[in-house]
C-alpha positions in Angstrom: -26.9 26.9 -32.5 -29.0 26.7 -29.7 -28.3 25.0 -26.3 -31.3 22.0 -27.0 -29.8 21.7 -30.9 -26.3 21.2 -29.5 -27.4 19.0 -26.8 -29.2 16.5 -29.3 -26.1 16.3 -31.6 -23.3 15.9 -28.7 -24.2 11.9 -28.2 -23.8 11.2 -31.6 -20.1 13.2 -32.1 -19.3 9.9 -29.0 -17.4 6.5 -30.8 -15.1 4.1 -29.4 -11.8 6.0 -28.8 -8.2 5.5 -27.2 -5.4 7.4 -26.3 -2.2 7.0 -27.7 1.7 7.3 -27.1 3.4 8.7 -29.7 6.5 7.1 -30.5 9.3 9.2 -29.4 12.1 8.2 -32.2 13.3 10.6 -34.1 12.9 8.8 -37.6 10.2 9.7 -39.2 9.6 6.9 -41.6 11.5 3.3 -41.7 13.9 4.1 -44.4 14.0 8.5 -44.8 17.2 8.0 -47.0 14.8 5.8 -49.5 11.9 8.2 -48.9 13.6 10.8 -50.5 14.9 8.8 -53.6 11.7 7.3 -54.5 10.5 11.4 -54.5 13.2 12.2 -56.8 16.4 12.7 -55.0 19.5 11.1 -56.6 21.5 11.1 -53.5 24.9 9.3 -53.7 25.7 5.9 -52.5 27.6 6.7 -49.8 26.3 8.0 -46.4 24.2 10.6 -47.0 25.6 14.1 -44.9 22.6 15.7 -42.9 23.3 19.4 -41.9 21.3 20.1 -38.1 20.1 22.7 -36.2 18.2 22.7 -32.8 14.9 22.1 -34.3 15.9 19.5 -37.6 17.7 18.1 -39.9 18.3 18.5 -43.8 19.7 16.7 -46.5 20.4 18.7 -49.6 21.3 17.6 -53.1 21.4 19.8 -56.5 17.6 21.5 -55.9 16.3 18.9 -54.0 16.2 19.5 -49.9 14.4 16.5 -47.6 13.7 17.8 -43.7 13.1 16.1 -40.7 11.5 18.3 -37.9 12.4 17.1 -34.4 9.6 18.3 -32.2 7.2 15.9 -34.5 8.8 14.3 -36.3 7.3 15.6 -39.7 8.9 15.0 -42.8 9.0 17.3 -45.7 10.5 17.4 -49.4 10.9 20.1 -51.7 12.5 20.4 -55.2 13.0 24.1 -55.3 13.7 24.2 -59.0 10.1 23.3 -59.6 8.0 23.7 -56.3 5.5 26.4 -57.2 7.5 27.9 -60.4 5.8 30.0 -62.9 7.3 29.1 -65.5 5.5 32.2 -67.3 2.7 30.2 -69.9 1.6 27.0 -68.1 -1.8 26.3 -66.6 -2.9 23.1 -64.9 -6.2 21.4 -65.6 -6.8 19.6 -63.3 -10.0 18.1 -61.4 -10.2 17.6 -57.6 -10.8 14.2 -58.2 -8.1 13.8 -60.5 -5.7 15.4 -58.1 -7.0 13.3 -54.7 -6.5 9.7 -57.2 -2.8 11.3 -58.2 -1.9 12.6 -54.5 -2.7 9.1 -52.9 -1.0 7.1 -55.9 2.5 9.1 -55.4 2.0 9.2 -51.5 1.4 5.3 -51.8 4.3 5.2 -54.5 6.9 7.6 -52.5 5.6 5.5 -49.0 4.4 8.0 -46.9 1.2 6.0 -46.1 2.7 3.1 -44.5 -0.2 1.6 -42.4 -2.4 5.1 -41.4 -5.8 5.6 -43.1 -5.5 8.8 -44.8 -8.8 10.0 -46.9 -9.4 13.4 -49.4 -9.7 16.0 -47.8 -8.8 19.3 -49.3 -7.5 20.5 -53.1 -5.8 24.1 -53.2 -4.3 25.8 -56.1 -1.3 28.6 -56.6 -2.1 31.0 -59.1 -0.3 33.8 -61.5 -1.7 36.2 -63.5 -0.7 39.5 -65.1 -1.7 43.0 -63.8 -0.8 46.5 -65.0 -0.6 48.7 -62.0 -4.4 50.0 -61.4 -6.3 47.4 -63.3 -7.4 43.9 -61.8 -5.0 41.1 -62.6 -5.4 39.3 -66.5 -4.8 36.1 -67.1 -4.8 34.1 -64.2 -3.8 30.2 -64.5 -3.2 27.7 -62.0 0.7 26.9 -61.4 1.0 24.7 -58.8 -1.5 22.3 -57.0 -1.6 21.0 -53.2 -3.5 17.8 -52.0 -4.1 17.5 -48.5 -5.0 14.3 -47.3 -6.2 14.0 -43.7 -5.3 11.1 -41.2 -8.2 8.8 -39.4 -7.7 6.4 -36.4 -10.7 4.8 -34.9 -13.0 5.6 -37.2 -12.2 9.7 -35.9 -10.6 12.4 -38.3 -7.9 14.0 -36.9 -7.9 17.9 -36.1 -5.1 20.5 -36.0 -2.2 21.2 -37.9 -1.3 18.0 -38.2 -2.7 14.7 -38.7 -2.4 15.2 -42.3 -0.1 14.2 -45.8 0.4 17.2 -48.1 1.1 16.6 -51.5 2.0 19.3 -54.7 2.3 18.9 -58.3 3.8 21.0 -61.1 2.2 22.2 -64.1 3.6 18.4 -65.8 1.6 16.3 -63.0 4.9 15.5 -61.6 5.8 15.9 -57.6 7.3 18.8 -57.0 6.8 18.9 -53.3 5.4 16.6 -49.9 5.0 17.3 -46.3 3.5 14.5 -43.7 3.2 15.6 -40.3 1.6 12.1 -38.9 3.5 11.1 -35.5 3.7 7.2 -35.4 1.6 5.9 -32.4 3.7 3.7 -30.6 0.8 1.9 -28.1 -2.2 2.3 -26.2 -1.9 4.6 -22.9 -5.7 3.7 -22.2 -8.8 3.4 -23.9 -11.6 6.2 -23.2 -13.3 5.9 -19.9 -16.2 7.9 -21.0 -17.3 11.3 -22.9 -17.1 14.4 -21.2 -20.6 16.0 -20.8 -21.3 19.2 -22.8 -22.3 21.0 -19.9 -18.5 20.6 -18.8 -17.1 21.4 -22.1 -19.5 24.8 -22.0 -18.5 25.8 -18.7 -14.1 25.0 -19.5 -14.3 27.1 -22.6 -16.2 30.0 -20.7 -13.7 29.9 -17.9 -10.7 30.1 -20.2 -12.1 32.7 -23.3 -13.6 34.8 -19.7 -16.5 35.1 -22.1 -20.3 34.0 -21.8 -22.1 32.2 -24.7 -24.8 33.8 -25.9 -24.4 36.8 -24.7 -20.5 37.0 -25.7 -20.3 33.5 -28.7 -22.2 31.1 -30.5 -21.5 28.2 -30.9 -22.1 27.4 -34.6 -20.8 23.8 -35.0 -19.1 20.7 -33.0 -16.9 18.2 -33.2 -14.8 15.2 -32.1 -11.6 13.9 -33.5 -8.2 13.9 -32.7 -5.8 16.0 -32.5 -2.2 16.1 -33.6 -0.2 19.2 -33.4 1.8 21.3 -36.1 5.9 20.3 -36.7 7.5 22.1 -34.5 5.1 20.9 -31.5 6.3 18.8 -29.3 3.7 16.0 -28.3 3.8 13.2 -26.3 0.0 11.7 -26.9 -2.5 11.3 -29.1 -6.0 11.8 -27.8 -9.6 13.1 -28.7 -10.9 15.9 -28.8 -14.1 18.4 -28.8 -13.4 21.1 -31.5 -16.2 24.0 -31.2 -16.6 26.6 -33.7 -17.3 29.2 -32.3 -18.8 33.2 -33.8 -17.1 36.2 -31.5 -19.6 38.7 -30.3 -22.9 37.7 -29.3 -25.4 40.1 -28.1 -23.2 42.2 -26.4 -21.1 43.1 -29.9 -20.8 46.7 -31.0 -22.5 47.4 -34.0 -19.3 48.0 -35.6 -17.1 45.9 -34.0 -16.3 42.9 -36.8 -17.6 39.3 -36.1 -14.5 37.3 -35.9 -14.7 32.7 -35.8 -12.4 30.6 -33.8 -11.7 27.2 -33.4 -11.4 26.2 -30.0 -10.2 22.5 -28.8 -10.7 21.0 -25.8 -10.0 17.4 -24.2 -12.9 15.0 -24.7 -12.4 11.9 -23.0 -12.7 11.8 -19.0 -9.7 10.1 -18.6 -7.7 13.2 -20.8 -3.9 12.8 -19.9 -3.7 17.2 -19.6 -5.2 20.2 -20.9 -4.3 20.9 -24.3 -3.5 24.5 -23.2 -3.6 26.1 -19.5 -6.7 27.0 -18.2 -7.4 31.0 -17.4 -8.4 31.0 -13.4 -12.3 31.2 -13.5 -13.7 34.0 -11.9 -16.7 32.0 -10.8 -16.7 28.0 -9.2 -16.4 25.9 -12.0 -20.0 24.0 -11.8 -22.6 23.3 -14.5 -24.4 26.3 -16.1 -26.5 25.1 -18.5 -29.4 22.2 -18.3 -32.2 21.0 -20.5 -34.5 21.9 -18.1 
């Protein structure tokens, strides 16, 4: 994309954003005991018994194990006996629409939505086949299916690993499996002062790949959301973000040296609370490069 293309589309990526604190409790959900009944858990009356480590905690009954991650809070269940099991014959049939309606009915049902906006996002499928050693695999049928439904706030998808509600079914239709990592925002830190300019944005993520665009990367797409980190990331706000796309090589590429695509996040409001990850020391004064001119 060229520099006049990517200029023309940056206003449009602006919207009315905040950023958020991220409620530091370790409970995941209101009621993480229930949670894991209503997906299928019969855990006994009494006090449930959590084993720890340093990084979360698990709560295991017959096949059935429910985890909270500490870092972020993320909550995941898993019935082993069933959770992506080829049971040697079955085959799922099964439209993406039909999936997203059943993934936000059990995720409504099981009460992982609570107040967030999650919409479709993603349908993936786990498949077996049969293969004799040196022919292609026969046979192949679907055995497990994973919805991923992604979190909005403001109007702004999120980005990154998390921000999102995962949800898998067996070759019956029945949940076999969830994951949410979705931090609970607690309040507003500050709303967004203003959007960072893309002539900024260019020259940050020059400074810290040490590479030039063009000549070194494309960029081949942009966008603003927010982000929310995996589960074992700590996080302490929620803010927005650019997320370029950017195409490794440029002009300068060998001619057999593969193309390679990252996906490179960078704070978007003025007012960011940090970098999202340490800056490389620039070997040039970090001023404007580019211009419409």
């Amino acid at each position: 994309m060229d520099y006049n293309t990517l200029r023309q589309r940056w206003d449009a990526l602006e919207a009315p954003a905040s950023i958020y604190e991220v409620d530091p409790s370790l409970e995941p959900l209101d009621d993480t005991v229930e949670l894991a009944r209503h997906a299928g858990m019969a855990i006994p009356a009494r006090e449930p018994s959590w084993s720890e480590d340093g990084v979360s905690m698990r709560l295991e009954h017959d096949a059935h194990t429910l985890t909270v991650y500490r870092p972020s809070r993320a909550v995941q269940y898993v019935d082993s006996s069933r959770w992506q099991v080829d049971d040697g014959t079955s085959d799922m049939h099964i439209s993406d629409t039909e999936a997203f309606d059943a993934a936000v009915r059990e995720a409504s049902r099981v009460g992982l939505m609570e107040q967030n906006d999650f919409t479709p996002f993603r349908v993936t499928r786990l498949r077996a086949s049969s293969c004799v050693r040196g022919q292609s695999p026969r046979n192949p049928r679907v055995i497990d299916v994973g919805v991923i439904l992604k979190r909005r706030l403001d109007g702004l998808a999120f980005e990154g690993q998390g921000g999102n509600v995962v949800m898998y079914f067996g070759p019956d239709g029945s949940l076999t499996g969830f994951e949410r990592v979705a931090r609970r925002v607690s309040n507003v830190r500050a709303a967004v002062s203003g959007w960072r300019s893309l002539d900024d944005v260019l020259t940050e993520t020059e400074d810290h790949l040490r590479l030039r665009r063009d000549s070194d990367f494309t960029v081949e797409e942009a966008r603003a959301g927010y982000l929310e980190l995996g589960r074992l990331q700590q996080q302490t706000v929620i803010q927005p973000v650019y997320v370029l796309a950017l195409r490794l090589g440029g002009t300068h590429r060998e001619p057999a040296e593969p193309e390679r695509r990252i996906q490179h996040a960078i704070p978007a409001a003025l007012n960011n609370v940090a970098p999202l990850v340490p800056s490389a020391e620039p070997d040039i004064p970090q001023t404007p490069r580019y211009s419409a001119e």
